[in-house]
N, C-alpha and C positions, 0 to 999 in steps of 0.2 A: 127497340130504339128509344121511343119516349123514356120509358122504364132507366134506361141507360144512362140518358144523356144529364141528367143530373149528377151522377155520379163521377159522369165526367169531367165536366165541369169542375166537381169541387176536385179531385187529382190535378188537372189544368190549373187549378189557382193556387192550390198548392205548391206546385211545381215551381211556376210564376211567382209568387209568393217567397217560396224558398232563394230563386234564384236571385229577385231582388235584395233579400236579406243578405246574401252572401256578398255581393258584388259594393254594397253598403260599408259593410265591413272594412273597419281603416285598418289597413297592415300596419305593426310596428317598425319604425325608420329606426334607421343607423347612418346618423347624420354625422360629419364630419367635416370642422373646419379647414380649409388652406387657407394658408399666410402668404401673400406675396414673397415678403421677405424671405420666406424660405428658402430661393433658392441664394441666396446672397453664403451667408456664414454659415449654413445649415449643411449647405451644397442637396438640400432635399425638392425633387420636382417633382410636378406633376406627373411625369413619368413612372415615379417611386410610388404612385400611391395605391393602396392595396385596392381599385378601383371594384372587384367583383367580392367584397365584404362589406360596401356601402349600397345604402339605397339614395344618398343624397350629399353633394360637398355643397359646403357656403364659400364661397371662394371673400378673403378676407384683404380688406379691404376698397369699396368704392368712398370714395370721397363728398363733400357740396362744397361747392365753389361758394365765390361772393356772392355770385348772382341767386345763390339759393336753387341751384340744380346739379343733379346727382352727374359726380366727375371722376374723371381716371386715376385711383391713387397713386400709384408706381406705375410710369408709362412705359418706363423701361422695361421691368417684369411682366407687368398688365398684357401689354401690345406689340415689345419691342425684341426683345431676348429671343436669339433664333438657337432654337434647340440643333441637337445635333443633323446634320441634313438640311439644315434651314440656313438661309441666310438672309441679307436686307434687300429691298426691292421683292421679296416673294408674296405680299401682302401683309395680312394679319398674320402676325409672332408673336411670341408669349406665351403665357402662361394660358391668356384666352382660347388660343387654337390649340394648342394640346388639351384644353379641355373637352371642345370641340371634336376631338380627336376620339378622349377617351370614352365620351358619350356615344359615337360611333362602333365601337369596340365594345360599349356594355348598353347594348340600348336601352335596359327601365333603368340607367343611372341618372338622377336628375340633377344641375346643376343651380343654382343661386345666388344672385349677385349678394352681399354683404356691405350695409353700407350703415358707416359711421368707426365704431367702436371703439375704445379707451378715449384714444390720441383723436378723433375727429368726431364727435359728439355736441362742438360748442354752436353749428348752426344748427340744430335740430328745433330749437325753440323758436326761432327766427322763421325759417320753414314752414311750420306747423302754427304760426300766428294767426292769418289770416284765409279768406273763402282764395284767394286770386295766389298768396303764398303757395298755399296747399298743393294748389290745383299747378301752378307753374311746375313745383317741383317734383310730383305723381307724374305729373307727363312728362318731366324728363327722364323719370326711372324709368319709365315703360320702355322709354326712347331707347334709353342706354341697355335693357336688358335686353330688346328685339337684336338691338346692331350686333351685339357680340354674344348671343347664342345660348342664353341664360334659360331657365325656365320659371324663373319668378325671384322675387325679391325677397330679402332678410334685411328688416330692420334693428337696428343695436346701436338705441338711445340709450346712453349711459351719464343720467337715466333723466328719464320725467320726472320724475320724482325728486330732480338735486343730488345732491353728492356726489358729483361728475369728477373730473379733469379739472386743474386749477386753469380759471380763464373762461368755463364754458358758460353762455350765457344762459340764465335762469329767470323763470317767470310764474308767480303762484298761479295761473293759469295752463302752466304747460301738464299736469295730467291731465283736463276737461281737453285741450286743443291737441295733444299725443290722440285721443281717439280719434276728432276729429281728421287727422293726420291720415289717421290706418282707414277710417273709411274711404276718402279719398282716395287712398292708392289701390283699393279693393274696389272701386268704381271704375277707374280708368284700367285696371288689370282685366275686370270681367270685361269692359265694352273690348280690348285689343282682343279677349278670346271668343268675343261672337264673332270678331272678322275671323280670328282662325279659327275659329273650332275647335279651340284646346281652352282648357285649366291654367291658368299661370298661378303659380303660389305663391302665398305671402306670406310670412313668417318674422318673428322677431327673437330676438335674446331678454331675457329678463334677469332681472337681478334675484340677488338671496338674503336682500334685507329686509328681513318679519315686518319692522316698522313701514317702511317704505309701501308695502304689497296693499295695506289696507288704504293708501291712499291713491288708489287707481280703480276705475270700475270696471274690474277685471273681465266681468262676463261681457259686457261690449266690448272689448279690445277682444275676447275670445269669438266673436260672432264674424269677425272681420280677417280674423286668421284661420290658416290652414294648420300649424299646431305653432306652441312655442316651447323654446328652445332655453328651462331655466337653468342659471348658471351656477350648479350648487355645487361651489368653489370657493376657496377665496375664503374662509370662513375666519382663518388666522392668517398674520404675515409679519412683519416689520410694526404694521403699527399695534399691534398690543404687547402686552407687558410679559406672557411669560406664553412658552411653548403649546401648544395643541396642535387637531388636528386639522386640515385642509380641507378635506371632503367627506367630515363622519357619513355613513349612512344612519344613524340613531345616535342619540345623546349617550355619549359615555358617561357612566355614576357620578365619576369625579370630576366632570366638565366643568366650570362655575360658570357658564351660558348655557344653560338645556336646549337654549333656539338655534342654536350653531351647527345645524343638521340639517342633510335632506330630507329625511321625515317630515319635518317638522315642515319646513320649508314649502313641499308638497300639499301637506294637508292644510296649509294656508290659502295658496291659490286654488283649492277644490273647494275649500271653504268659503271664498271672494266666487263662487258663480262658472271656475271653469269645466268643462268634465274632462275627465280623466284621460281622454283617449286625445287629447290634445296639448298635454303636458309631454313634453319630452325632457328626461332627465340626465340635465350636461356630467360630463365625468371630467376628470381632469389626467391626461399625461403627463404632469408633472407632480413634482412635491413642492412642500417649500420645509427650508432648515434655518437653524440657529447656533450658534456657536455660544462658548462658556457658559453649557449647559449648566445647573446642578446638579450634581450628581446623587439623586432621589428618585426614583420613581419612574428609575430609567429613563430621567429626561422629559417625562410628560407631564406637561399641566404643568412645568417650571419656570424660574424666571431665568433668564439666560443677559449676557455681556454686548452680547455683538451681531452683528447677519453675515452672514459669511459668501463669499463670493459664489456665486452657482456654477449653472451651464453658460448663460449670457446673460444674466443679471444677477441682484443682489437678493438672496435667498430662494431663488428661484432653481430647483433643478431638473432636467428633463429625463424621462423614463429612459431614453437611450445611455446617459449617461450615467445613471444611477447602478446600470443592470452592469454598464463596464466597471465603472471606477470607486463607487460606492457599498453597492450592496457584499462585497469581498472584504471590506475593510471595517464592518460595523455588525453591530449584532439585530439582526429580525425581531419585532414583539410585533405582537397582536392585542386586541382589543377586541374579546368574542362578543360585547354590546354594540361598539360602534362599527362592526365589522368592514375594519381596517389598521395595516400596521404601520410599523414606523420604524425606523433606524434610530442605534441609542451608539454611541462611542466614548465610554467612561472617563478613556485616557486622554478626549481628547476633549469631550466636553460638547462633541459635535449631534444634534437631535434633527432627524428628517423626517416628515410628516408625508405620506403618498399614496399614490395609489398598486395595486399589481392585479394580478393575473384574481387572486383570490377573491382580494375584495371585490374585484370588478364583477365577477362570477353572482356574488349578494346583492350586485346594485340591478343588474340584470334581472334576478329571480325577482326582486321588489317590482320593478316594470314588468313583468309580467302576472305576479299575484296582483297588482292595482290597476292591472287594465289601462297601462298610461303609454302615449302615441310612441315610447321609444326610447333612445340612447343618442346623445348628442355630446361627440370628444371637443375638449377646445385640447391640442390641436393636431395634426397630423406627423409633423414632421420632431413632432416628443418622442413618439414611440422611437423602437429598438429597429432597426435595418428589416427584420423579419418579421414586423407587425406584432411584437409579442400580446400587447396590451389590444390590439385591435381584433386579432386573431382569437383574442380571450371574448370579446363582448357578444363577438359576431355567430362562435362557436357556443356561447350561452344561450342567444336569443333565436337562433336558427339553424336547431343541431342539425345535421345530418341523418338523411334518412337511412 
């Protein structure tokens, strides 16, 4: 027995030891945003959403009021909108109760309030000014995520850093008071989880301007989240001068911006103090195009005439769209560096930048060779009726046994 019991012991702490390590271990998320709006023009709900290939939606948009607390953006959508079988006087409606719904139906699906984004980002600074701001508007969010069934919060300042929305208010103090901000609401999220006993999450979006990144101290704002959500999109659009691409994964040769990538983008904020397993890398459902291409180079890295009307905005088109009415009428390239291709139309001059099934397959295998917290789509109701794009990320990152 004596002779034994050491040896026991160390198997026992091994074991222990092991088990700890495992249970430590952060799974990779497959986050995905909803848009209120969605169900409006889109006609896409809650309903529709491929709920058991997600580990997590941000439901998009919560709003601040004047008063500097976190409010209802679309009441009608939000809270009001009675799905089929529903109607008024049943209580809570909405988008809120089917989510509540679908979290019943998949129980490790976790839900998120989202609050600010593009169009409601101009009080974030005001907010986040003061000890007595802070703290009013941390305990309203808690408030508002408890009442309608959240499991933690998404921040998406656009951005601390400036270069927001015309109109939003800005203050060379607002990266130093943006932390302050997120501590806050990581204070008042832990004290609500000692009363329950649960984790509440915090989470934000971040931008994919190189410059912007080194003026935030990245690894505090990482110490205060649960992972974040960067937005590595957007890269070209309407405001530059000649065609690229939307969401390189790697600097294409002929780019004339080498930083206009996720690569690059990533190894910036690893570089600023985050690790790895708390980056999660957005993809985008959409493309964006150009019209009066020149006809060079199949359209890439060209200067172009016009932005051409999309899905529902102007150079914007959504994957569902593209897979109907576009990808038939234009010819496919690829780009085996920046792995992703593009739509070229000679005759017509028409250039679309996007994403698909393929590339989305490379951005996936990157999140997994870097060890980084995952895949975050902006937005749901882009994809194709049968999750083509969704089905592709979800199928990369968690084959099938």
């Amino acid at each position: 027995m004596t002779r034994r019991l050491p040896l026991l012991l160390i198997l026992a702490l091994s074991l222990i030891g092991f088990k700890v390590a495992a249970e430590s271990e952060s799974p990779q998320h497959i986050i995905a945003y909803f848009s209120s709006w969605s169900i409006y023009e889109r006609q896409y709900f809650v309903t529709d959403i491929g709920a058991d290939m997600l580990t997590d939606i941000n439901y998009a948009f919560a709003n601040i009021s004047d008063a500097g607390e976190c409010a209802i953006g679309d009441e009608w959508a939000d809270t009001q909108f009675p799905y089929p079988g529903e109607k008024a006087g049943d209580g809570l409606l909405g988008n809120f109760h089917q989510l509540q719904l679908l979290k019943e139906q998949n129980p490790n699906l976790q839900t998120l309030i989202s609050i600010g984004g593009w169009t409601w980002s101009a009080k974030f600074s005001d907010v986040a000014l003061t000890d007595a701001s802070r703290k009013k508007f941390a305990t309203s969010c808690v408030a508002f995520m408890k009442k309608y069934g959240f499991d933690g919060l998404d921040i998406d300042w656009e951005y601390p850093t400036g270069g927001g929305n015309t109109g939003n208010i800005e203050r060379a103090e607002d990266p130093a008071n943006f932390i302050l901000l997120l501590t806050e609401l990581r204070t008042e999220l832990d004290a609500q989880g000692g009363i329950d006993g649960e984790h509440y999450l915090l989470t934000m979006a971040a931008g994919s301007n190189i410059k912007a990144i080194s003026q935030v101290d990245w690894k505090a704002a990482a110490d205060q989240l649960d992972w974040i959500n960067v937005m590595a999109y957007d890269f070209v659009g309407s405001w530059v001068s000649n065609t690229g691409f939307n969401a390189p994964l790697y600097a294409s040769p002929n780019d004339p911006d080498q930083q206009n990538n996720d690569d690059t983008v990533l190894k910036a904020y690893l570089a600023a103090g985050v690790a790895s397993d708390k980056l999660v890398l957005g993809v985008p459902f959409y493309g964006r195009g150009w019209k009066d291409v020149t006809d060079k180079s199949d359209g890439l890295f060209q200067p172009y005439g016009q932005i051409p009307n999309g899905t529902y905005g102007e150079g914007v088109f959504e994957f569902s769209d593209l897979s109907k009415f576009w990808l038939p009428l234009m010819e496919r390239h690829w780009d085996d560096t920046a792995k992703v291709p593009w739509l070229y139309n000679a005759k017509t001059g028409m250039m679309i930048s996007y994403d698909d099934p393929e590339s989305l397959k490379y951005k996936v295998d990157y999140v997994k060779d870097n060890n980084l917290g995952g895949v975050m789509v902006w937005e749901l109701s882009s994809d194709s009726r049968d999750h083509t794009l969704l089905k592709a990320v979800h199928d990369a990152l968690i084959p099938s046994e």
